[in-house]
N, CA and C of each residue as an Amber inpcrd file, in Angstrom:
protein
   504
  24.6450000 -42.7830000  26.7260000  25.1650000 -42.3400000  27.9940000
  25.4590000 -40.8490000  27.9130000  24.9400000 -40.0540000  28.8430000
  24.9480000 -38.3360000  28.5950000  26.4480000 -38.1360000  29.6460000
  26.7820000 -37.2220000  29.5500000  28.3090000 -36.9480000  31.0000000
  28.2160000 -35.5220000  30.9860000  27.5350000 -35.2740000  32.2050000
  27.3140000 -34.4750000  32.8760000  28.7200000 -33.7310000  33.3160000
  28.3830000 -32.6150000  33.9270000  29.4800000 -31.3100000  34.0100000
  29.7960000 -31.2920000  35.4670000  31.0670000 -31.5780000  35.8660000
  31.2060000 -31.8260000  36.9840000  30.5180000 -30.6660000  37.9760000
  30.2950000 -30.6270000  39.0630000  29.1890000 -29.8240000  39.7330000
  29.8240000 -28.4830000  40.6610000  30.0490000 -27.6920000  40.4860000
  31.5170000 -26.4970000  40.8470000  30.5320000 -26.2350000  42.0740000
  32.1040000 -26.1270000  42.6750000  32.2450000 -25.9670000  44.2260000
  31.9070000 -24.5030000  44.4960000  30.1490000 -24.2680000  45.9190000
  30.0410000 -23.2660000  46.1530000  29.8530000 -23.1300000  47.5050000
  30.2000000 -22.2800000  48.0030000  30.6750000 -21.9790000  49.5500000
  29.6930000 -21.1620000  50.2790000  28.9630000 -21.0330000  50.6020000
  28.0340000 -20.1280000  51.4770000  29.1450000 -19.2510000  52.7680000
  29.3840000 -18.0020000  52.8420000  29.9610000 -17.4510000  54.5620000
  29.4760000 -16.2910000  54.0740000  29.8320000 -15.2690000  55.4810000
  29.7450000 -14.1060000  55.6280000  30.6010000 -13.0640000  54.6010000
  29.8530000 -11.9150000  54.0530000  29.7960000 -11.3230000  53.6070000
  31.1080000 -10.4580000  54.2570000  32.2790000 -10.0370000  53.7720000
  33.2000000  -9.1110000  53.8240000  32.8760000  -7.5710000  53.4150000
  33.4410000  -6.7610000  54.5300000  33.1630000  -5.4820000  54.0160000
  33.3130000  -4.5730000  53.1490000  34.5530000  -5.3770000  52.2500000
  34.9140000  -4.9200000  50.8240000  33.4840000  -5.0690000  50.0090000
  33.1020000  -6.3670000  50.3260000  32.6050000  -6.8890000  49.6490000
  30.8440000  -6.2100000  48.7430000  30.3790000  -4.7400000  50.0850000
  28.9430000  -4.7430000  50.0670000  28.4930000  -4.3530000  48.8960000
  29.4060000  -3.2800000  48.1600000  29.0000000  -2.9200000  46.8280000
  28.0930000  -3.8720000  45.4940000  29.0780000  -5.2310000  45.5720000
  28.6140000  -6.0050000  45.1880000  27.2440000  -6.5880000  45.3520000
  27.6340000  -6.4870000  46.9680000  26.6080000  -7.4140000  47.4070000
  24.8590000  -6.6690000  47.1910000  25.1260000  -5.4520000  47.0650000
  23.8990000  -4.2620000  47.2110000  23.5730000  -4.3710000  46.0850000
  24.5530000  -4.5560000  44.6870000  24.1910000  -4.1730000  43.6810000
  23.3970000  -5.4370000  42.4940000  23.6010000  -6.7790000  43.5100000
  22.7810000  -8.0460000  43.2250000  21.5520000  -7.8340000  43.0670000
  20.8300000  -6.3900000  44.0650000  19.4150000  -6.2660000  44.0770000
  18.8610000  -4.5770000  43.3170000  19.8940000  -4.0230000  42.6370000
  20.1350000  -2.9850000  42.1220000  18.2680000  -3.2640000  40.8180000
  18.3340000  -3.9370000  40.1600000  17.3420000  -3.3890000  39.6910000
  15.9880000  -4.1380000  40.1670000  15.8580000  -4.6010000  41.4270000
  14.5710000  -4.5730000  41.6820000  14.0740000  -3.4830000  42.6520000
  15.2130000  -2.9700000  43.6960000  15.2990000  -1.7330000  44.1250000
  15.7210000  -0.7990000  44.4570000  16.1280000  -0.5670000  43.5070000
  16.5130000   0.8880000  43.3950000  16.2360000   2.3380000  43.1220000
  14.7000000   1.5180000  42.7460000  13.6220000   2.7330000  42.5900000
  14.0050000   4.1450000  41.7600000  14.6390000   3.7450000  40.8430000
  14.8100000   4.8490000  39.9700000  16.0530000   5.6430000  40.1200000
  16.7500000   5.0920000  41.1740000  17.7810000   5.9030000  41.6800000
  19.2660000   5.4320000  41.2140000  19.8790000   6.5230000  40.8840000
  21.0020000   6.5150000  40.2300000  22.1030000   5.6130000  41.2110000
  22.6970000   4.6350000  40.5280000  23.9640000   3.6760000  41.6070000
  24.6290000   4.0030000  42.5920000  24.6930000   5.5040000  42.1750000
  25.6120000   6.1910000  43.4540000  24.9770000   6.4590000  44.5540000
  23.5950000   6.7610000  44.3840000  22.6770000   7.2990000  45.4370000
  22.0180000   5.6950000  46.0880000  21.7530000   4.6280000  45.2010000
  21.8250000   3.5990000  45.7170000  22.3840000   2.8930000  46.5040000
  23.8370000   2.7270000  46.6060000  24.6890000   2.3270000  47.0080000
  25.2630000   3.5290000  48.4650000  24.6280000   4.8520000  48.5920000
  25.0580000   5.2360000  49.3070000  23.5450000   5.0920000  50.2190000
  22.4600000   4.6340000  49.8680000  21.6200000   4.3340000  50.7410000
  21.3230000   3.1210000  51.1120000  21.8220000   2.0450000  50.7720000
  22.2410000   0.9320000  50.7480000  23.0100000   0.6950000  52.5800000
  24.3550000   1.0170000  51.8550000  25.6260000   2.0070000  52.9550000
  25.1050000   2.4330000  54.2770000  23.8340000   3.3950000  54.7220000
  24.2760000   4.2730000  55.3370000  22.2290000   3.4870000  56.0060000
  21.6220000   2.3970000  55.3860000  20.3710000   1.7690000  55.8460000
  20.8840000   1.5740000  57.2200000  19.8050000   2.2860000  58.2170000
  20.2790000   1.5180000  59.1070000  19.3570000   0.0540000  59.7030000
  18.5680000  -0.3770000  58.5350000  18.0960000  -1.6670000  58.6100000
  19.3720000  -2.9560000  58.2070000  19.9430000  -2.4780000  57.2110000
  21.0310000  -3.0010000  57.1140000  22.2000000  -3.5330000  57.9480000
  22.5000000  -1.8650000  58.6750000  23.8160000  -2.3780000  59.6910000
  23.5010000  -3.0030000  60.5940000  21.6630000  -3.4770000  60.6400000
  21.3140000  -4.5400000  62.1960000  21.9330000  -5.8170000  61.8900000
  21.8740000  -6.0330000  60.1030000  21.7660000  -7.3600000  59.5540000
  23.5140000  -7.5580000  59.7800000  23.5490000  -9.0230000  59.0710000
  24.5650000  -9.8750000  58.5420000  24.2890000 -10.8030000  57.1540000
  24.9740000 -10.0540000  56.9250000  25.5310000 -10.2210000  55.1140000
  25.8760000 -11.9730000  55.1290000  25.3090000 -12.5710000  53.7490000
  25.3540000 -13.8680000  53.6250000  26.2840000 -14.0840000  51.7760000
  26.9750000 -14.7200000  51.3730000  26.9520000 -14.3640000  50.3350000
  27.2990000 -16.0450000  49.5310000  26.8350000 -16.7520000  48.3340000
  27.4940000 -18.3640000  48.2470000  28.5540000 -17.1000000  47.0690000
  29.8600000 -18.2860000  47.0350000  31.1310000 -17.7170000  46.1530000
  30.9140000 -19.1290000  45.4370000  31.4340000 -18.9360000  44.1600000
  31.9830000 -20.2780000  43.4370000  33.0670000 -20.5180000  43.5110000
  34.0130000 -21.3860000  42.8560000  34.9210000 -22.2560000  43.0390000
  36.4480000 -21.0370000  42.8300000  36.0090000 -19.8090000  42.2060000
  37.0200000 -19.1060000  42.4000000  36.5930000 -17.3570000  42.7850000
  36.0140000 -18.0610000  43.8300000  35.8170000 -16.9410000  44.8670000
  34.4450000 -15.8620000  44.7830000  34.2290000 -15.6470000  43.3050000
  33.5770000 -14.8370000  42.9320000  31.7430000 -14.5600000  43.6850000
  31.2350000 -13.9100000  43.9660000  29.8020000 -13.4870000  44.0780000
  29.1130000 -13.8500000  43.0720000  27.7290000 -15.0540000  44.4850000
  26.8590000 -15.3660000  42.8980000  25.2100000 -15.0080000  43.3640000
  25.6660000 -14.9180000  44.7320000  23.6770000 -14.8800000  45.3990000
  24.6190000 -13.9230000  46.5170000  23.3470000 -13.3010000  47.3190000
  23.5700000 -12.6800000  48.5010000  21.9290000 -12.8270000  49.3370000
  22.2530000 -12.1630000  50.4520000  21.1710000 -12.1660000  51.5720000
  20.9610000 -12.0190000  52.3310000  20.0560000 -11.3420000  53.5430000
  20.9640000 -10.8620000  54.9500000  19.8830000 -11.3680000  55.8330000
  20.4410000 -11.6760000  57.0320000  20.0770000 -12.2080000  58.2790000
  19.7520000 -11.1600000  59.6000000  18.8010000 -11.0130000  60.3240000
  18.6570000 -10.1550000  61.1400000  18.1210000 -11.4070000  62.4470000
  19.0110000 -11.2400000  63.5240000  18.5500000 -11.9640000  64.7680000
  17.4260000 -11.2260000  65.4800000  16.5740000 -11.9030000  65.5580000
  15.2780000 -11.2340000  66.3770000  15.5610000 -11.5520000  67.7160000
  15.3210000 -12.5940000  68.1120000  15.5250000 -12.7630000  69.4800000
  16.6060000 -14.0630000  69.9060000  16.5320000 -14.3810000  70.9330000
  17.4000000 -15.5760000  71.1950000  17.5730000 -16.6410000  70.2370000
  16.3710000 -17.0190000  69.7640000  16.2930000 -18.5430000  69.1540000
  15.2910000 -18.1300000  67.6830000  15.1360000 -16.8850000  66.9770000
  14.5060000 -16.1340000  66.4290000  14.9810000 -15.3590000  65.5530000
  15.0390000 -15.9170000  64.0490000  15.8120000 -14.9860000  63.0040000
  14.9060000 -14.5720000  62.0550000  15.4230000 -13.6500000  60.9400000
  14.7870000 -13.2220000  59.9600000  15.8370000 -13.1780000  58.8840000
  15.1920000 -13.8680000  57.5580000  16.0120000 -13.6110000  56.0570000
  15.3830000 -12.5660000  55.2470000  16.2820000 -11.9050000  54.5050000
  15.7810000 -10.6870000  53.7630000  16.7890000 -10.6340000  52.4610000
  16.2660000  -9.8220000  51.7450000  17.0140000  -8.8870000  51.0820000
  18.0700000 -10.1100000  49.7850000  17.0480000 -11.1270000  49.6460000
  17.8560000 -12.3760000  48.7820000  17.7790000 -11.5660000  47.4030000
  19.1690000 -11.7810000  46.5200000  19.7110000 -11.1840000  45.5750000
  20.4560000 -12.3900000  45.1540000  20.3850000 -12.0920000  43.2320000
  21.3020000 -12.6580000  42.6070000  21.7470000 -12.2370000  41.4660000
  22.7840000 -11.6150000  40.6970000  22.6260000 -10.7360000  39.5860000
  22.2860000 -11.1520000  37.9570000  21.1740000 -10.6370000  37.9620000
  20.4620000 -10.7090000  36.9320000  20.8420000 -11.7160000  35.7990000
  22.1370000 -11.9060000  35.5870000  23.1290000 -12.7870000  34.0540000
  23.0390000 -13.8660000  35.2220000  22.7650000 -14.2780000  36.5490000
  23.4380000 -15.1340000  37.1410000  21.5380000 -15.9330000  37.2770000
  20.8150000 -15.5260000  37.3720000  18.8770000 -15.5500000  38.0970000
  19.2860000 -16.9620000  37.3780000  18.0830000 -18.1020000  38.0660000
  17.3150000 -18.7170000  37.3290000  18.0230000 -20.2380000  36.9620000
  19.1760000 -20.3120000  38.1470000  20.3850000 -21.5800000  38.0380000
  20.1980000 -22.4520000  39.2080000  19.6940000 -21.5820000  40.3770000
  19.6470000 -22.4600000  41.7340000  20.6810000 -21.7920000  42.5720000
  20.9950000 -20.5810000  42.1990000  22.1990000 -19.8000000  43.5470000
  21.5420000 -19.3930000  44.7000000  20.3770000 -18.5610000  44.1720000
  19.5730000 -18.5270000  45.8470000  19.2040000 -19.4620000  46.5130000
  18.7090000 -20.6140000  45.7890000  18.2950000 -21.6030000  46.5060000
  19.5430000 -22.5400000  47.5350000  20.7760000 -21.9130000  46.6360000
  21.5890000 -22.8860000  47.6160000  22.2450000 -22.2450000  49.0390000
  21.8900000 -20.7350000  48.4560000  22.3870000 -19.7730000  49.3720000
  21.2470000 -20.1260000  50.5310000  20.0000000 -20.2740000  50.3590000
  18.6910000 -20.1790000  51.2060000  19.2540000 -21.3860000  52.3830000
  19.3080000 -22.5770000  51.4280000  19.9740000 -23.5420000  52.3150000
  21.2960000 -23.6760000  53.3580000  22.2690000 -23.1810000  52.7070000
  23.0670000 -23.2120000  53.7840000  22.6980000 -22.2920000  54.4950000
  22.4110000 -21.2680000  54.7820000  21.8700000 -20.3560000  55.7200000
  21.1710000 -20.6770000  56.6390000  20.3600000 -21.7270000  56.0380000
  19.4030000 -22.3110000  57.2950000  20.4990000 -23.4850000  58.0490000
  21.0290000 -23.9000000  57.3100000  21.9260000 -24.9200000  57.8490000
  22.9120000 -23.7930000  59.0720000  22.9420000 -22.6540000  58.7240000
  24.0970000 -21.8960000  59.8740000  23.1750000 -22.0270000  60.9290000
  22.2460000 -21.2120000  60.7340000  21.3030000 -20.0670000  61.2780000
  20.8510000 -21.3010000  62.5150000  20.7770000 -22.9250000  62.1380000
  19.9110000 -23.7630000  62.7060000  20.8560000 -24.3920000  63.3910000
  21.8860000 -24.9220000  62.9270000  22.6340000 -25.9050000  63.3570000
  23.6190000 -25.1950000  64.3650000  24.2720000 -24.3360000  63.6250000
  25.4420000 -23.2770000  64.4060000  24.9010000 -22.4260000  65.5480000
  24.1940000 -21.5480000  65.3000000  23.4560000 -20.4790000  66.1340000
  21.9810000 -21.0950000  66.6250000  21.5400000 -22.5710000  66.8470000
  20.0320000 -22.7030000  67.2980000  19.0940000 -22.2110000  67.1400000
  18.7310000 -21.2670000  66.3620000  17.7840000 -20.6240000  65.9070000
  16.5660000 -22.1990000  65.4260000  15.4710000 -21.6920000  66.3090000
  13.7670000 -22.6950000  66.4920000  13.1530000 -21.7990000  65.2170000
  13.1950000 -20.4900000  64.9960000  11.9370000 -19.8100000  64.1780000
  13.1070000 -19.1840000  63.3620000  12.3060000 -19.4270000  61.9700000
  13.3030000 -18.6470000  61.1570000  11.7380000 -18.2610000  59.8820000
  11.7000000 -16.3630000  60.2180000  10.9610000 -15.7490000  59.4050000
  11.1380000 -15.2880000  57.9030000  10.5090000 -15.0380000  56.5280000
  10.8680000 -13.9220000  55.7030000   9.7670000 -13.7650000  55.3650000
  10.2200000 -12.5300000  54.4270000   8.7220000 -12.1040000  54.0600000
   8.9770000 -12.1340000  52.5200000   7.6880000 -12.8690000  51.7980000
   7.8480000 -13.0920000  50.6940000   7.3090000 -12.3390000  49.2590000
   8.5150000 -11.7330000  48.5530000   7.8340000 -10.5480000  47.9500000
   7.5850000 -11.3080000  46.4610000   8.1200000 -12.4840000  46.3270000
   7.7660000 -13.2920000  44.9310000   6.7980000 -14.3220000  45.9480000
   6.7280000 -15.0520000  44.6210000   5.5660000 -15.6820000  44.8430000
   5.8880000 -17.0030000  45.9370000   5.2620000 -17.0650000  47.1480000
   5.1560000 -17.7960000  48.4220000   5.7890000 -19.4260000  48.0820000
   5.0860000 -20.0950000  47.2330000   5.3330000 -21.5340000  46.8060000
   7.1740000 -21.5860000  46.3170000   8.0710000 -20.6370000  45.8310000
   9.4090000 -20.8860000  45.8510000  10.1820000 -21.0290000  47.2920000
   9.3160000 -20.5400000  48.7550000   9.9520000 -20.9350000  49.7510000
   9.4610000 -22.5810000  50.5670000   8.8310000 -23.1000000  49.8970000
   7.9490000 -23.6900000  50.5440000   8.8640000 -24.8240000  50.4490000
   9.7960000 -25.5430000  49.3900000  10.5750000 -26.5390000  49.5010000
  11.6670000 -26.8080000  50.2340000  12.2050000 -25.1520000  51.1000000
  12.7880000 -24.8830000  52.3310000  12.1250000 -25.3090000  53.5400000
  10.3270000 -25.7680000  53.5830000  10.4420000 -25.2290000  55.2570000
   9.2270000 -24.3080000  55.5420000   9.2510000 -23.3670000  54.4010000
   8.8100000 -22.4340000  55.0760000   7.1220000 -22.1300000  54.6760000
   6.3450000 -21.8960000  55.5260000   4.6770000 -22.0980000  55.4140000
   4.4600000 -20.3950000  55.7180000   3.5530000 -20.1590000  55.1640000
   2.7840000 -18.6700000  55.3910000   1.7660000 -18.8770000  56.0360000
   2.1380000 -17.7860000  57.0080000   1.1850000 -17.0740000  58.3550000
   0.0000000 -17.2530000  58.3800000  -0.7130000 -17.9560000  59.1420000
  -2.6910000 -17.2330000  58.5640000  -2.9470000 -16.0930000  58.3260000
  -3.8810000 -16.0010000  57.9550000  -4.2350000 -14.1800000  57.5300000
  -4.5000000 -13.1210000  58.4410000  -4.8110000 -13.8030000  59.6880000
  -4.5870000 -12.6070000  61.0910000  -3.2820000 -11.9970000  60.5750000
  -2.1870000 -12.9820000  60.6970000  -0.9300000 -12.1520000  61.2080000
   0.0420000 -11.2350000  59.2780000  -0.9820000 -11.3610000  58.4770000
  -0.5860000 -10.8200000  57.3930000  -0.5440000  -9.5800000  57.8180000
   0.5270000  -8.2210000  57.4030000   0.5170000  -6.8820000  57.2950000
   0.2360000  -6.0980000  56.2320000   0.9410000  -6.9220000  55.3560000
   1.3790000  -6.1840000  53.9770000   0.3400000  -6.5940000  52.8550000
  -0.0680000  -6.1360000  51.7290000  -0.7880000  -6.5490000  50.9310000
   0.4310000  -7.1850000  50.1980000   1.6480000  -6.6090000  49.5460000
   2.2230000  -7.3700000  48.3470000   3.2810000  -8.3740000  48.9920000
   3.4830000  -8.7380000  50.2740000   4.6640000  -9.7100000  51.0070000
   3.8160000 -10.5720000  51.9430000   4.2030000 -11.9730000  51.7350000
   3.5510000 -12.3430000  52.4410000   4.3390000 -13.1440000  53.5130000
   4.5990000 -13.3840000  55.4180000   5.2490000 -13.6350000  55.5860000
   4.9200000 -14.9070000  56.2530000   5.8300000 -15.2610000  55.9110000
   6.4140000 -17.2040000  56.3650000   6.9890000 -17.4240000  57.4130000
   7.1040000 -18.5570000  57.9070000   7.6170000 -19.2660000  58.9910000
   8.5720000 -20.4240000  58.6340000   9.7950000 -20.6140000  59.2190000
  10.2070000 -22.1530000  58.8160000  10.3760000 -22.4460000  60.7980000
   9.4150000 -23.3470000  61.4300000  10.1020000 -23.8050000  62.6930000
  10.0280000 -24.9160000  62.9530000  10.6460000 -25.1450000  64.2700000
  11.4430000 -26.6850000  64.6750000   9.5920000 -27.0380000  65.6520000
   8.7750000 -25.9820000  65.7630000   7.9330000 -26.2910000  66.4510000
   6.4310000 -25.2900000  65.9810000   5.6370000 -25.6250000  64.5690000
   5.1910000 -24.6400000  63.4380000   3.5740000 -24.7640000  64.4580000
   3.2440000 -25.2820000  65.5640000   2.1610000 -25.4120000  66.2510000
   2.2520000 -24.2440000  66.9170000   3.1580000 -23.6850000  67.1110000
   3.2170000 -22.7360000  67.8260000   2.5080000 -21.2190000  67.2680000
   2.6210000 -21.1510000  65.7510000   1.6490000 -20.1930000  65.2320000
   0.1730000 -19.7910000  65.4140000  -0.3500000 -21.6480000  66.0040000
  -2.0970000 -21.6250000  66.3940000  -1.9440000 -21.1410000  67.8600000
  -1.0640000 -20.6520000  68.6080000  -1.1930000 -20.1170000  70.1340000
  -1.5810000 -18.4930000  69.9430000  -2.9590000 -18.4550000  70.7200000
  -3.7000000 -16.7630000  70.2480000  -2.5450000 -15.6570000  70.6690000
  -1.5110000 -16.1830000  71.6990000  -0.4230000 -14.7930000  72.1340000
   0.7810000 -14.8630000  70.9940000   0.5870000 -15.9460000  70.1640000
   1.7230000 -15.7360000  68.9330000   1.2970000 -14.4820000  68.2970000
   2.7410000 -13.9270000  68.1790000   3.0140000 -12.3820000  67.5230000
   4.1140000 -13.1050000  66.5400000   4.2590000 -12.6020000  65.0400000
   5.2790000 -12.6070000  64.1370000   6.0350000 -11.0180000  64.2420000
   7.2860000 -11.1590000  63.6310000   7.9210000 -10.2070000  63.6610000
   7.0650000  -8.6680000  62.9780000   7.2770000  -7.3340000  63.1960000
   7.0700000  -6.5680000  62.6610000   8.1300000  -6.4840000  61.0290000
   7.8950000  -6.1780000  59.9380000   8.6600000  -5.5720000  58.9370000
  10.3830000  -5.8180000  59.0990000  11.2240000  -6.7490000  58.8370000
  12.4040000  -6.5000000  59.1810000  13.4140000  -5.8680000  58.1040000
């Protein structure tokens, strides 16, 4: 008989404004492009792709930052996820993935959101147990991101006036 580790309590909400340093610095070495923390964090700060968004963050059982991620409302019933982070000592446990989930659980249940976009800069098949299917190749932009769909109605991608979001 094996006895497993009881399973610690993690909370998915919004991101506090104390909080962004942290939250910026979850994604500090995939981009930061060479740039020193301070200059990071003050471009981070001052993105104004950023201040469209809303900050996502799961805490564990004593409060602490373990994933982050931000949300940008496109339209009425029309969101976008971005910018998923987890710090490096933390990768490779299931924090984004749980963060991914409740998010959709807000984003869907709370706020009605039908289309929920990202664009995928790792490899496509880690979103796919969410939901989420990639675009045909018309609506690809980017060579290294490829972007996905999770919707309540995914027929809607074969309609020739479907447009996906531009870059969010």
């Amino acid at each position: 008989m094996s006895i497993q580790a009881p399973l610690q309590k993690l909370t998915t909400r919004t991101a506090q404004p104390n909080e962004l340093d942290s939250v910026f610095m979850m994604g500090f070495d995939a981009w930061s492009g060479g740039k020193l923390k301070k200059q990071y964090l003050a471009g981070c700060h001052s993105s104004p792709k950023y201040r469209k968004g809303k900050w996502y963050v799961l805490t564990d059982s004593e409060g602490s930052l373990i994933s982050s991620l931000i949300t940008y409302r496109l339209s009425v019933h029309v969101a976008g996820i971005g910018s998923i982070a987890t710090p490096p000592a933390l990768r490779n446990h299931g924090y984004a993935s749980r963060l991914i989930s409740g998010v959709i659980s807000i984003l869907e249940v709370r706020e009605r959101v039908q289309d929920i976009f990202l664009f995928a800069d790792i490899a496509p098949r880690f979103y796919k147990p969410f939901g989420f299917v990639p675009l045909p190749k018309r609506h690809q932009r980017y060579p290294d991101s490829v972007c996905m769909i999770r919707s309540s109605s995914i027929e809607r991608i074969r309609d020739p006036y479907f447009r996906p979001p531009a870059y969010f």
